[in-house]
N, C-alpha and C positions, 0 to 999 in steps of 0.2 A: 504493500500500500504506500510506506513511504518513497519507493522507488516513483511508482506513478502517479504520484504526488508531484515529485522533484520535474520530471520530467516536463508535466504539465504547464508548471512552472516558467521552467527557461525558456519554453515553444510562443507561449506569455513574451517574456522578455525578447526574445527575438524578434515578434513584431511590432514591439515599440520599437526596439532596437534601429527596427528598418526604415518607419517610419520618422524615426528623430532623426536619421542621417542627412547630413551638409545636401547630399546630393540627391536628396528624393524630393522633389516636388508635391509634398502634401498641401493640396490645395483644400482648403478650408472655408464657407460658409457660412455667415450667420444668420437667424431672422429676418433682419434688415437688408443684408446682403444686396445687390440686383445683379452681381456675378463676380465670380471666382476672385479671387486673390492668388497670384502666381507667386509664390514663394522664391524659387530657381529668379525669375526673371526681375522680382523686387530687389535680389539680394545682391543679383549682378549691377542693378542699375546703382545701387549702393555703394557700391563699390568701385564703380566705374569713375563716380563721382570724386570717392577719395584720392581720384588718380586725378584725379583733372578733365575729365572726362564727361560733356555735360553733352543734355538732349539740349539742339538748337529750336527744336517745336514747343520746350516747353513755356510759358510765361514767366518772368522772374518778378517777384513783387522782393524788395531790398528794404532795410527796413531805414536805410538813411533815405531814402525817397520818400519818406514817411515822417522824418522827422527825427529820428534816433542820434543823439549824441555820444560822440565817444567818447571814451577818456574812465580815467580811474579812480577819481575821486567823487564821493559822495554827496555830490552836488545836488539843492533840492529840484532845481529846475532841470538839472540831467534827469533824476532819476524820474521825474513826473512825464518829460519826455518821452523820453524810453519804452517807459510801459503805455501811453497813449500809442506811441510806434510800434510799438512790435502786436501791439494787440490789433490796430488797426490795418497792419501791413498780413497779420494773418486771415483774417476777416476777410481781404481783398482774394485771396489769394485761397481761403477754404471755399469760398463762394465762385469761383470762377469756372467759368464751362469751360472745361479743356483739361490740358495737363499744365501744372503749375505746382514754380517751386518758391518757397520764401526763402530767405538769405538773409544770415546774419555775417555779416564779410569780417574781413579780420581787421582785429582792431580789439578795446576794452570795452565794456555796454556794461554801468553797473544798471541794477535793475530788483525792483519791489516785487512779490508778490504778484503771480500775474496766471491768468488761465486762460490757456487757446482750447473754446469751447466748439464742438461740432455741433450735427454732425456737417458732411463737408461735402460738395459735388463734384469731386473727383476722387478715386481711388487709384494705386495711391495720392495723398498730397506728398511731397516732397519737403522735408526742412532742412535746411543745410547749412548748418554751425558750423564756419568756417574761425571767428576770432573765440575770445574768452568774454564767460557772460556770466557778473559779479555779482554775489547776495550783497543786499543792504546789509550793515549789522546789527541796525536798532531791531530788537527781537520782538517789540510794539510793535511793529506793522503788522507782523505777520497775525493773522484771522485767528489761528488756532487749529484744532484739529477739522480735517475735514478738506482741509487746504494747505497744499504744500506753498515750497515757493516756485518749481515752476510746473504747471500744471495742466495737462493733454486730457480732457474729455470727452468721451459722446464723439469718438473718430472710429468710423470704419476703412480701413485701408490708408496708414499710413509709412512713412519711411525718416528718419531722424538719423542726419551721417554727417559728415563732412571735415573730421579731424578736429575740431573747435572742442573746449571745454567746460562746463559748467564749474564755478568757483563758490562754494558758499560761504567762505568764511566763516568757520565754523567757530575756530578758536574764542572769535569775538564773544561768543554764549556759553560755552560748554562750563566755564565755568558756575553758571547760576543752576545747575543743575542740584539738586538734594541728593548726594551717595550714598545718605544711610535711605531714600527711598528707593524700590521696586522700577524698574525699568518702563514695567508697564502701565504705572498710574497716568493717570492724564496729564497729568501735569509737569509728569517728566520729559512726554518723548516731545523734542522738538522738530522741525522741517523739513522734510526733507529736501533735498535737491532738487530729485527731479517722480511727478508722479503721473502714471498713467492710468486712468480711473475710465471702466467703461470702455477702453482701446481693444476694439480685434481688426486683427490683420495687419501688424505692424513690426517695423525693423530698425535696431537700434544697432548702429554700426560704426565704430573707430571712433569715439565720443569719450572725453575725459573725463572723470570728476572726481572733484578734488575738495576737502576739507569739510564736508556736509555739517550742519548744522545738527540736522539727523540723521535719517538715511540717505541714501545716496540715489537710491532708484528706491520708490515704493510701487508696486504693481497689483493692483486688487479691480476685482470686477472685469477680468480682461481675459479674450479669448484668442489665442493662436499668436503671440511675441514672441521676438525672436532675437535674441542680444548677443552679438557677437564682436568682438576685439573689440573688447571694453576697457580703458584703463582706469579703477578706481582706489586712491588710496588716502589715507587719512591718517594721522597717528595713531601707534597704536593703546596710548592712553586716551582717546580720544572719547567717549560715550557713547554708547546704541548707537554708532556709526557705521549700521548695516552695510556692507555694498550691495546686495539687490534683497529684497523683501517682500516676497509673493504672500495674499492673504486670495483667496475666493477666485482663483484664476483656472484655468483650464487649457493645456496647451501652452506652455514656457520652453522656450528652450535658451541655454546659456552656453554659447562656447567659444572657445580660442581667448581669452581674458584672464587679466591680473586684476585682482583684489586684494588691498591688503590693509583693513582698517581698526579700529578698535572694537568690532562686535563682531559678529556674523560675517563671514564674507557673504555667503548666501543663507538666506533663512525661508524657511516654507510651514507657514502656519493656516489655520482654520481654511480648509475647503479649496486645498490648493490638490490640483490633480495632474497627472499625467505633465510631469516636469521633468525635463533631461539637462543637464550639465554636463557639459563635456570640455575635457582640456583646459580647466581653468589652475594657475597656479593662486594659492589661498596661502596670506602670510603679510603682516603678522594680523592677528584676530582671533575669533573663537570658534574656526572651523567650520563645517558646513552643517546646520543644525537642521534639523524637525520638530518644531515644539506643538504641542496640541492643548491648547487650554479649557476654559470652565466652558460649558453652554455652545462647542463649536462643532461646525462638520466636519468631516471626515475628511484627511489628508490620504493619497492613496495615489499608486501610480509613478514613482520617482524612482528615477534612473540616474544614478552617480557616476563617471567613469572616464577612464582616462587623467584624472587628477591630480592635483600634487598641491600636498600641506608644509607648509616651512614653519615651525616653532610657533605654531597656531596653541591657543592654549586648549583645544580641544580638536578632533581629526573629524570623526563622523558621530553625529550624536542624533538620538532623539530622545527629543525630553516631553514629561506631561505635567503636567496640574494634579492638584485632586479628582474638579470636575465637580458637578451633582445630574452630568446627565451621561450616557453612555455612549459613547461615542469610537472612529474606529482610526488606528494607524497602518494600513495596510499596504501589501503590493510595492516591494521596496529593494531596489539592486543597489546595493555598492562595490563596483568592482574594475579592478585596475588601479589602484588607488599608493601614490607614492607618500610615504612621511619623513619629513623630517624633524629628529627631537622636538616631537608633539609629545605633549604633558598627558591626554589622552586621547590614545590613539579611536578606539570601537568604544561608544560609550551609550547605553541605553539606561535613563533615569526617570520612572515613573514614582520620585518620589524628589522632583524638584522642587517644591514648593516647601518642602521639609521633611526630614524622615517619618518624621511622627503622619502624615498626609499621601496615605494611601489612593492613588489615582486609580478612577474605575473604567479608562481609556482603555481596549483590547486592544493591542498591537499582536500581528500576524502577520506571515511570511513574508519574513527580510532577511536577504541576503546578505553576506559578505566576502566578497570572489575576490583571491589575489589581491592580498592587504600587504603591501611590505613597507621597511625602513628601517627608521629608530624612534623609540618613545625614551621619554627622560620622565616617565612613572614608572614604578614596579609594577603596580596593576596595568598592563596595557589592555587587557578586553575585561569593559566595567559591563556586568546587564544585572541590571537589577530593576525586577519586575514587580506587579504588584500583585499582593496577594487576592485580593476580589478578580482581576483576570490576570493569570497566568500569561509573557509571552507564550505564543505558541507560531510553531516552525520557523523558528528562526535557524539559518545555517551559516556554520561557517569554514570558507573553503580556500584552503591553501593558504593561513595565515603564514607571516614570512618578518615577524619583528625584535628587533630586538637592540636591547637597552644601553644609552646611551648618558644614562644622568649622571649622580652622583656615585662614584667608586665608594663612598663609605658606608653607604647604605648596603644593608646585608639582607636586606628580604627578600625573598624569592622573587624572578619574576615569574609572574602568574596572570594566571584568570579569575575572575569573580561573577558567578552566576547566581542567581537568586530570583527565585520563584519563573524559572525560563526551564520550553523547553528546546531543547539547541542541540541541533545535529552537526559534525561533522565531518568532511572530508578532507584527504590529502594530507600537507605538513599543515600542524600546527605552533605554533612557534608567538608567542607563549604557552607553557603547555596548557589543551582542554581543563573546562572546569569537570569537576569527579564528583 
């Protein structure tokens, strides 16, 4: 049984497998829709662009033709500028019959709080961040939750490319932050950089970002994205300074990218499905997490692989709540996965909120395929489950790590399972839990 179990399993992963690939054209649909979105030909034209390479058919709306001021200082009449220009120059430019692309040319654009609202009459529009485009740092402007600072809605069929950066100036806040509060209260997490709320069918391509306020990319309510040569990094003292942030999404994929910030490189919480990652180096931060909290849906469908951890303080993790409703962590590959002197490398904790806080979250069949490196913890594979649900099948296959920390430390390296059940195959390396 558990043979055709396993088997069942990886036939599973194989067709995501094939459908997350660079080079499959998974053409995607939505309600709205009134036809296809060409992935293959979206990504080339993305790309074409980074080269210099531009459609002469398409319309350029520029946002100094609009009004937009350059320059780096926090000028009031720069910054009221700005966001009159670039909102009005998107406006032109989401409304236009044809194909048509907005331009932010190079140069410095600081710039307030601002949302390019759809939906739009062409698929895709085109946005093409060619200079650096600066947060304000009075942390008053900003609305609050609900609203980042720069912010993409209610778009079907978009593309976001062109080598340019988003700066948020994060430093400017970070310190007003409360450390002995919780991450998650309201009133902790500040701005993100950049959010796409409501987006399918969009490409986020060779785009910087740098110093977020809060997160870096937040992505919720969004169908079929696609984020590739990302460069995002932030110190890594830096707070909740996610690089990308999926909550309610369906259809992510993230690859060829560096992240290396003070939280999450990548985090996938409440109702996030069928997510692939591929080839992203993660470092420094807190590894690539799964958390599942009180009252949410179901995370399920995520595919890890091809990766590399540098001195992340955590490798592959999913973590839970207590919870008061039951909910599910399912359908989950980690595999191909490089470490380097990661503090923990496999870490499953359903009892993040506190020992005594037994999570009633069932997490089920999650892999982990060809895990190597070095961890500088004794315990490199943590699972500790919950007693109300048991992991179950969880596998692990061809572990390959080993310890890199402190020579004076004498504990064994080990494994630690609890309340899991955990099959495996191949080398184990630290040895199985017994």
């Amino acid at each position: 049984m558990a043979i055709a179990r396993r088997a069942c399993t990886n036939i599973a992963a194989i067709c995501l497998l094939l459908c997350y690939s660079e080079e499959v054209s998974c053409e995607v649909t939505t309600g709205e829709a009134t036809g296809k979105f060409n992935v293959s030909a979206a990504n080339a034209h993305a790309n074409a662009i980074n080269r210099g390479i531009l459609d002469p058919t398409a319309k350029v709306f520029n946002v100094l033709q609009f009004g937009a001021k350059p320059g780096d200082k926090e000028d009031r009449h720069n910054i009221d500028s700005n966001h009159m220009a670039f909102v009005k120059a998107f406006e032109a430019a989401c409304h236009h019959e044809g194909k048509a692309r907005l331009v932010i040319p190079r140069g410095t654009f600081v710039l307030g709080p601002v949302t390019f609202m759809g939906p739009c009459n062409n698929t895709p529009l085109i946005v093409q961040i060619q200079g650096t485009i600066k947060a304000i740092t009075d942390i008053s402007e900003f609305p609050g939750r609900g609203e980042e600072w720069v912010n993409f809605q209610n778009i079907n069929g978009l593309v976001v490319t062109g080598g340019g950066t988003f700066d948020g100036q994060g430093a400017s806040c970070w310190k007003y932050r409360d450390t002995k509060d919780d991450n998650n209260a309201p009133s902790q997490r500040l701005p993100a950089n950049v959010q796409f709320v409501e987006v399918s069918n969009a490409i986020v391509r060779g785009i910087t970002s740098v110093n977020s306020k809060g997160f870096h990319y937040f992505i919720t309510g969004c169908k079929n994205i696609r984020l590739y040569h990302l460069n995002i990094t932030a110190p890594d003292e830096s707070p909740n300074t996610d690089g990308i942030h999926i909550s309610q999404s369906d259809v992510v994929k993230i690859a060829k990218s560096y992240i290396g910030t003070g939280d999450d490189c990548v985090g996938m919480i409440r109702g996030s499905s069928n997510v692939s990652v591929k080839k992203v180096t993660c470092g420094p931060g807190h590894g690539i997490s799964l958390g599942k909290y009180d009252n949410e849906t179901d995370v399920k469908g995520i595919i890890v692989k091809d990766c590399t951890l540098v001195g992340t303080q955590n490798g592959l993790r999913i973590k839970t709540y207590e919870g008061k409703s039951a909910s599910r962590a399912s359908s989950m590959i980690f595999q191909d996965i490089v470490m380097k002197n990661v503090k923990h490398p496999i870490i499953i904790d359903q009892f993040y909120g506190g020992k005594d806080k037994d999570s009633i979250v069932k997490i089920n069949d999650i892999q982990f395929i060809n895990i190597t490196g070095t961890s500088v913890s004794k315990v490199a594979v943590d699972i500790a489950c919950s007693k109300h649900h048991p992991c179950q099948n969880v596998h692990l296959s061809n572990i390959n790590l080993k310890y890199s920390g402190n020579d004076n430390d004498q504990a064994p390296f080990s494994s630690s399972c609890v309340n899991a059940h955990v099959g495996y195959h191949g080398l184990q390396l630290p040895p199985p839990c017994r």
